[in-house]
C-alpha positions in Angstrom: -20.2 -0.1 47.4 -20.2 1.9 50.3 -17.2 3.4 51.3 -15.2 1.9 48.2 -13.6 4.0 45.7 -15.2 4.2 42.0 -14.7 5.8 38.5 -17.0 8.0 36.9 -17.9 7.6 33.0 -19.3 9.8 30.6 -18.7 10.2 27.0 -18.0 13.3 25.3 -21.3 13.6 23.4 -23.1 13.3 26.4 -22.0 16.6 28.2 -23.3 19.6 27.0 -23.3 23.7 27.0 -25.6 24.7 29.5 -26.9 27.1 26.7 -27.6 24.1 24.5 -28.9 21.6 27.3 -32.7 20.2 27.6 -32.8 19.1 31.2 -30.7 21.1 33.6 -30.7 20.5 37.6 -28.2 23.0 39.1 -26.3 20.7 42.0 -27.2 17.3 40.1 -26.4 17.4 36.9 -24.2 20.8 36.4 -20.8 21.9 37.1 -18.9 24.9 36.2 -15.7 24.4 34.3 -12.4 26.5 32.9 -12.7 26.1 29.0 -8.5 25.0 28.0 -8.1 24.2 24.6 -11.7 24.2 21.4 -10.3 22.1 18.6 -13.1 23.7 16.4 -14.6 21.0 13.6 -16.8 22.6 12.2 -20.5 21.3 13.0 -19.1 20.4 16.3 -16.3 21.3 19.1 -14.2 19.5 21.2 -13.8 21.6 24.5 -11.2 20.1 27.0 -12.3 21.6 30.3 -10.9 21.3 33.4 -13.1 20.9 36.4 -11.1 21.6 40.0 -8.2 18.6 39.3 -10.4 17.1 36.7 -9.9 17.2 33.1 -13.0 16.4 30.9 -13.7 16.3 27.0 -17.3 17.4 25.8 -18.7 17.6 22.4 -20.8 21.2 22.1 -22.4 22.3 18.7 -20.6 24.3 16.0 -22.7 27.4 17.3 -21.4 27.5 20.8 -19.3 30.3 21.5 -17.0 29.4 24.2 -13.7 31.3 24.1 -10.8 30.0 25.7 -10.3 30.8 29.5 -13.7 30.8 29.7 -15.5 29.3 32.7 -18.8 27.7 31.5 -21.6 25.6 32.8 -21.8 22.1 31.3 -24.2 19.8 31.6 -23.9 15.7 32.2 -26.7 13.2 31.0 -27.0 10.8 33.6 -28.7 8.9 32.2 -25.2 7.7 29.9 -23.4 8.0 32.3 -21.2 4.8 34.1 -19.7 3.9 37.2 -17.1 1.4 37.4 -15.3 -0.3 40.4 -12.2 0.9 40.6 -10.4 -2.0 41.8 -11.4 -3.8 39.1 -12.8 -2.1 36.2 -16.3 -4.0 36.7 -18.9 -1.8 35.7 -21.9 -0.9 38.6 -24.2 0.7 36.5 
């Protein structure tokens, strides 16, 4: 896969708040990103971030405070996370 284009796959529930996070590697698994829209649920939010060009949904706890406008670290799981071929879709791992 050298060389070759791929997609990157993570599902909401499996980016956190930084504040909230049990493992975090600043550089691996961390990036800072401008909070858009919180559709508040109650026990849970869904932030819409956008990171550079990149929009991304995350699932933080009720008890996050994130404002809109904010910029905020989040966390990814790599361990759930995916990564697809984007030619065809195939998944790599």
């Amino acid at each position: 896969m050298i060389g070759k284009e791929a997609i990157f796959g993570i599902r909401p529930e499996d980016i956190y708040d930084a504040l909230f996070a049990q493992v975090k590697i600043p550089g691996e698994n961390m990036v800072k990103g401008k909070v858009e829209i919180i559709e508040n649920l109650g026990g849970e939010k869904i932030v819409h971030l956008k990171v550079g060009d990149i929009a991304i949904q995350a699932k933080f706890p009720g008890e996050s405070r994130v404002k809109e406008g904010q910029e905020v670290e989040v966390v990814f799981d790599m361990r759930r996370a995916h990564v697809f071929k984007k030619e065809s879709g195939e998944a790599i791992f």
